[in-house]
Each structure stands twice: as structure tokens, then as C-alpha cells.
C-alpha positions as CSV (number, residue, x, y, z in Angstrom):
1,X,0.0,0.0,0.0
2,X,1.5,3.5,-0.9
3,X,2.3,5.6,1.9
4,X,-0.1,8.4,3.0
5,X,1.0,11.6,1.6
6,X,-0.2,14.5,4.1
7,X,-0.5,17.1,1.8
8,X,-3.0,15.1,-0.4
9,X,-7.0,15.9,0.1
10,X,-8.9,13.5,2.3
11,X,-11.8,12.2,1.3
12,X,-14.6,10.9,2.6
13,X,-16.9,8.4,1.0
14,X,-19.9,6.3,2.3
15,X,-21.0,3.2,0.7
16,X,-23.6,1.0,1.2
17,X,-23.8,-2.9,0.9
18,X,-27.7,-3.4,-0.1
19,X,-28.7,-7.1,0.8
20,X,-31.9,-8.0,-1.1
21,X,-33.8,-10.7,1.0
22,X,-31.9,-13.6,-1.0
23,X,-29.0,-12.3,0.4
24,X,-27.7,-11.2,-2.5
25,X,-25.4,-7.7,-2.6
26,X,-26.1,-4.9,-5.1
27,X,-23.1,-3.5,-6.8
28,X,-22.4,-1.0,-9.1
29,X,-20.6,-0.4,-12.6
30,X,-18.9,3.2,-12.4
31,X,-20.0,4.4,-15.7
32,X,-17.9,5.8,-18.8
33,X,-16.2,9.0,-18.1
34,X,-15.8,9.1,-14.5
35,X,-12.2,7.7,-12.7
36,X,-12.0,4.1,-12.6
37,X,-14.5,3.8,-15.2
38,X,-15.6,0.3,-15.6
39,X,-14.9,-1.0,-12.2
40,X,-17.8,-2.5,-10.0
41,X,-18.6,-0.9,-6.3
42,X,-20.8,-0.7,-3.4
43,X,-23.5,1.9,-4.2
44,X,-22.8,5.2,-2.4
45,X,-20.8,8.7,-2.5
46,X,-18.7,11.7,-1.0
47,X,-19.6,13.6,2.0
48,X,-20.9,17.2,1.6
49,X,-19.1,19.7,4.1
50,X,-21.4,18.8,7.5
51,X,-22.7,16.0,6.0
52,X,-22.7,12.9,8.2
53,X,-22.2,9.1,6.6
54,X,-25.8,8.4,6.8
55,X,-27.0,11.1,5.8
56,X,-24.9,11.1,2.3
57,X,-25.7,7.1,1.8
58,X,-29.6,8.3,1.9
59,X,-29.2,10.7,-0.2
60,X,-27.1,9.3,-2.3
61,X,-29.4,6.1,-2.8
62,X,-32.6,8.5,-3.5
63,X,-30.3,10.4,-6.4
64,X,-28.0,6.7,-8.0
65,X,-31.0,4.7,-7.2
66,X,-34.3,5.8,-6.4
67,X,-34.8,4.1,-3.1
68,X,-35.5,5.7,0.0
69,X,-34.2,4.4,3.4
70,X,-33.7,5.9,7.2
71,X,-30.3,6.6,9.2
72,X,-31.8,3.5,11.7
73,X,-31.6,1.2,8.4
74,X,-28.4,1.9,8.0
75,X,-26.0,-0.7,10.0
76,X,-22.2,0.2,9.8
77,X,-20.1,-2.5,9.1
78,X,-16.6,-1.4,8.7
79,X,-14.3,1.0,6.5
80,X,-11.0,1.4,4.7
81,X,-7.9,4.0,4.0
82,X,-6.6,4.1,0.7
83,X,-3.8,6.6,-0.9
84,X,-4.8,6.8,-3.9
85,X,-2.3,9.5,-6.3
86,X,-4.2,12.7,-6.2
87,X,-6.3,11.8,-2.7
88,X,-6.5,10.0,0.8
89,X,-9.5,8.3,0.8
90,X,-12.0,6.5,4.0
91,X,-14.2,4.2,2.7
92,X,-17.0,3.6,5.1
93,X,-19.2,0.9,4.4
94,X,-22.4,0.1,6.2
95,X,-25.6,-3.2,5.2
96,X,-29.0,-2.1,4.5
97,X,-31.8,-4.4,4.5
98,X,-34.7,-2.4,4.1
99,X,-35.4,0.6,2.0
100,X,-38.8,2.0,0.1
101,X,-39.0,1.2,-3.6
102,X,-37.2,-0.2,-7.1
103,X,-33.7,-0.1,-7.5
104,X,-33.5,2.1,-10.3
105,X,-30.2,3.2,-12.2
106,X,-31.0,6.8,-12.6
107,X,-27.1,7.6,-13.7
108,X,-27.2,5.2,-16.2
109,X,-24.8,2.6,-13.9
110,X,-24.9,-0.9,-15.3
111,X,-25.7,-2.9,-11.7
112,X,-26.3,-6.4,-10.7
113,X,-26.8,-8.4,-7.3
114,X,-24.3,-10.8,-6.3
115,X,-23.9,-13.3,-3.8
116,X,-21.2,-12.1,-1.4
117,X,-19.3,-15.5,-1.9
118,X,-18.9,-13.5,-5.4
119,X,-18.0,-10.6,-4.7
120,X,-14.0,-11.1,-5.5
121,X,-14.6,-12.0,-9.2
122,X,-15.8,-8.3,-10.0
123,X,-13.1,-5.8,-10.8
124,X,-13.5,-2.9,-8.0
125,X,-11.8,-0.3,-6.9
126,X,-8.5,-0.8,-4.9
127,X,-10.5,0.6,-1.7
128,X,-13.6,-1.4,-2.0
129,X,-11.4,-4.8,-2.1
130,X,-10.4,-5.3,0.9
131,X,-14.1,-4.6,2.4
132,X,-14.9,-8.1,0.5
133,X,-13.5,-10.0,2.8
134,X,-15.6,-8.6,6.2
135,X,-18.9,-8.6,4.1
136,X,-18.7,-12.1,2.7
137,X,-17.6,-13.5,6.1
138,X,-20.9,-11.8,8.3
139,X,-23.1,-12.4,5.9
């Protein structure tokens, strides 16, 4: 793992692993012209200044996905640092179980829902990877 530079920005990102009631996980196909284009992820986004995690995974569903859930849906599972060249990056990721309507893709995001067990044969990002391991084993 690079070493953290200090003078890099530090981001903050929440993601959510959404587990459909076949215990499967939705994940997400970062679309063509964004970074890492291509690469599969856990659905989710950056923090606005005095945003809290929650608060930017709800909204974040209700804009990627159309689905509506509450902060007390939201269960926090575990997180990650990664340096990445032009940022530091924490990678919170918390399960959600219940929400309020049809997973929609309203950025045009290819996504699918995958057994947890599958999770490694995606390509994701160098951040999401090592969350694989924690989701597949409490699931």
C-alpha cells in the first residue's frame, strides 16, 4: 500500500452494501467518463461539508438509485484507508436491508446483485477490495 502523503485531500466516502432478502449484494458499474470507469462498487458517494455518513448514503441512494431508506436502516459495518495518487481516501461501508422502492439506475450505472461469496470475481476499486473479505464472512 502507498504511503499516506499528508498534503494530499482527504476524502470521505460512504457506501452502502444493499442485501436483497436472497442475500444477495447490489453492486455497481462506475459508468464511462468518471475515474476508474468500468470497475464495479458498493453503491454510495462523497460527503458534503457537515454531511454525516448516513445522511450522504440516503441521499445518495434517493439520487443513484431511487430508493429511499432511514439513518436506523443503515447498519455500519466497517471502512478502509486508501492513498490513492491525487487523494486519501476513507471508505466507510455500512448493510441495508430495508429501504422503500425499485432499484432504479437513474445515472445510467450498469448494476447487478451478487452473492457475497462472489463478490472477488468483480473488478473494484483498490479501496472497495479489501471490504470483500468482512462482508462475505458476516453475511
Amino acid at each position: 500500500m502507498p504511503t499516506k502523503d499528508k498534503t494530499l485531500p482527504l476524502l470521505l466516502v460512504a457506501a452502502c452494501a444493499l442485501i436483497d432478502p436472497d442475500g444477495r449484494v447490489l453492486i455497481a458499474q462506475r459508468p464511462a467518463g468518471k475515474s476508474m470507469a468500468g470497475l464495479w462498487e458498493f453503491p454510495g458517494g462523497k460527503l458534503d461539508p457537515g454531511e454525516t455518513a448516513e445522511e450522504a448514503l440516503i441521499r445518495e441512494l434517493r439520487e443513484e438509485l431511487s430508493i429511499e431508506t432511514s439513518q436506523n436502516c443503515l447498519a455500519p459495518l466497517t471502512f478502509n484507508s486508501h492513498c490513492y495518487d491525487d487523494f486519501n481516501l476513507i471508505l466507510m461501508l455500512f448493510v441495508c436491508r430495508k429501504w422503500s422502492g425499485i432499484v432504479t439506475s437513474l445515472e445510467s450505472q450498469a448494476f447487478k446483485w451478487v452473492k457475497p461469496q462472489s463478490l472477488n470475481k468483480f473488478h473494484m476499486p483498490p479501496a472497495d477490495i479489501p471490504l470483500i473479505a468482512t462482508l462475505r464472512d458476516l453475511l
